[in-house]
C-alpha positions as a printed NumPy array, in Angstrom:
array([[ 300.057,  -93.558,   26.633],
       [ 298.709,  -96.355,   27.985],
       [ 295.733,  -96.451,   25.74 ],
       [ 298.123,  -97.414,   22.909],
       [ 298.76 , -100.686,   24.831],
       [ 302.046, -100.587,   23.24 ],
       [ 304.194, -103.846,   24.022],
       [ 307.566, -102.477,   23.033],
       [ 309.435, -105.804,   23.909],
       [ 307.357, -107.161,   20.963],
       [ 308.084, -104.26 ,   18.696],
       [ 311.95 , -104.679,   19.623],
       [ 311.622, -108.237,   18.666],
       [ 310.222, -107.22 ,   15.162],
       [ 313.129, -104.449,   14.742],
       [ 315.939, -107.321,   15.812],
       [ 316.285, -105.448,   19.195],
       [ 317.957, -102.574,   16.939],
       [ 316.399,  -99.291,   18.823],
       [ 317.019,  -97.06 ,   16.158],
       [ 315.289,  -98.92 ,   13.517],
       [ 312.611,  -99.065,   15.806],
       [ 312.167,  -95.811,   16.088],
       [ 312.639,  -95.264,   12.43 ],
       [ 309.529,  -97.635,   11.532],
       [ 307.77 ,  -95.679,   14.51 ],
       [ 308.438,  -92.002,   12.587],
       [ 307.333,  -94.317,    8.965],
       [ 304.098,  -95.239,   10.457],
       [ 303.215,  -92.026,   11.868],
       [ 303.301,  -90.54 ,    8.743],
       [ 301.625,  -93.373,    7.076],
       [ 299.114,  -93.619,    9.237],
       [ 298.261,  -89.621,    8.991],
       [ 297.891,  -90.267,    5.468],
       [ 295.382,  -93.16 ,    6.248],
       [ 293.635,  -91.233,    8.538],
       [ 292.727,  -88.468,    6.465],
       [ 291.614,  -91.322,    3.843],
       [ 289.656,  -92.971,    6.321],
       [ 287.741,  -90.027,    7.251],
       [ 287.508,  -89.256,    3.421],
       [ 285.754,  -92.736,    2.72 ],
       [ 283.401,  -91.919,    5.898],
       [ 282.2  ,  -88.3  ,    4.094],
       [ 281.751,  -90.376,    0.381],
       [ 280.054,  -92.813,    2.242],
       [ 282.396,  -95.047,    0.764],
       [ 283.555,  -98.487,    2.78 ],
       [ 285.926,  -99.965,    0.349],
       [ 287.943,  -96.897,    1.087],
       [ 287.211,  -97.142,    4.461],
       [ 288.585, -100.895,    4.733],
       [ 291.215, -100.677,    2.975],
       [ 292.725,  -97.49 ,    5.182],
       [ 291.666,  -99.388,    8.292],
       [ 293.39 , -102.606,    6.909],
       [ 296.779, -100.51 ,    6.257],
       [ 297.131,  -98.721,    9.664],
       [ 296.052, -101.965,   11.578],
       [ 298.815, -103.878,    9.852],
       [ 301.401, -101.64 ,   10.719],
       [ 300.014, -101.301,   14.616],
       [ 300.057, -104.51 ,   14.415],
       [ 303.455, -105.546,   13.078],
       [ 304.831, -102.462,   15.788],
       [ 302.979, -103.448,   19.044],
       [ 300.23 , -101.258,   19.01 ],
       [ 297.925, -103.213,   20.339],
       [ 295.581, -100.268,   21.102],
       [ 295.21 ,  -98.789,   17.403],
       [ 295.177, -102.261,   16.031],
       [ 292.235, -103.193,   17.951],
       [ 289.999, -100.038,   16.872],
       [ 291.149, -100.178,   13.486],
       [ 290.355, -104.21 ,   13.176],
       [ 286.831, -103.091,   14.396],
       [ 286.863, -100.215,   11.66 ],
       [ 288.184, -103.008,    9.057],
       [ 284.976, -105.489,    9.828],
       [ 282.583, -103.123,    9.769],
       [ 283.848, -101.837,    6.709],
       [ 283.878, -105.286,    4.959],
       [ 280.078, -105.786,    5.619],
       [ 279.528, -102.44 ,    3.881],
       [ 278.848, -100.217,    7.001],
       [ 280.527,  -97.362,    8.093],
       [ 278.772,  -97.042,   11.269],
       [ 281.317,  -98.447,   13.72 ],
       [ 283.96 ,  -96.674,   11.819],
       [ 282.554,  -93.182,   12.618],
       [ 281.919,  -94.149,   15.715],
       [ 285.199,  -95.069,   16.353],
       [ 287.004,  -92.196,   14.411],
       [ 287.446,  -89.442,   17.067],
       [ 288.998,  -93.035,   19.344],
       [ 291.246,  -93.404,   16.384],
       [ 292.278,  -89.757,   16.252],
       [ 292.654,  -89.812,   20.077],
       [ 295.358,  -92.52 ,   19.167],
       [ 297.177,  -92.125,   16.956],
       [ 297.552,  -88.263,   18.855],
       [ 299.406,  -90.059,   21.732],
       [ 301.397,  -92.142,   18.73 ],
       [ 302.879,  -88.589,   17.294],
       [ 303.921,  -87.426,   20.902],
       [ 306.122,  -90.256,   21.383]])
């Protein structure tokens, strides 16, 4: 878990110290970010880094915005490499990624 580097005082903060919202935007973005995922390893078999950006861009905003400080940080990576055209940190860091956001859905 700690690989998520999760800083849940900051994610209260964002939900307005309400527990159950938090949890709620928790369950939104792991179902958001499955659907990312799969889009993000789409754009890597197309060879396609728009695609690939703009699926990095979306998960690492919601990490982001919930404390995940861990899937933000690979998915900013993912985002730059993406915007240069390249897909080759991306790949790399895919399986990383998948490791993620496998200890997000167990929570």
């Amino acid at each position: 878990m700690s690989d998520l580097k999760w800083n849940k005082n900051f994610a209260l903060e964002q939900a307005a110290d309400d527990e159950e919202l938090l949890q709620e935007l928790i369950e939104i973005f792991k179902e958001s970010s499955a659907s990312d995922f799969a889009n993000l390893t789409q754009s890597i078999a197309k060879g396609d880094a728009e695609m690939g950006r703009g699926s990095a861009h979306s998960i690492k905003g919601a990490a982001a915005s919930l404390g995940f400080d861990g899937i933000r940080e690979v998915t900013d990576a993912m985002e730059a490499d993406c915007r240069e055209g390249s897909l080759t940190v991306t790949t790399e860091q895919l399986p990383k990624l998948d490791k993620l956001l496998a200890l997000l859905r167990e929570m």
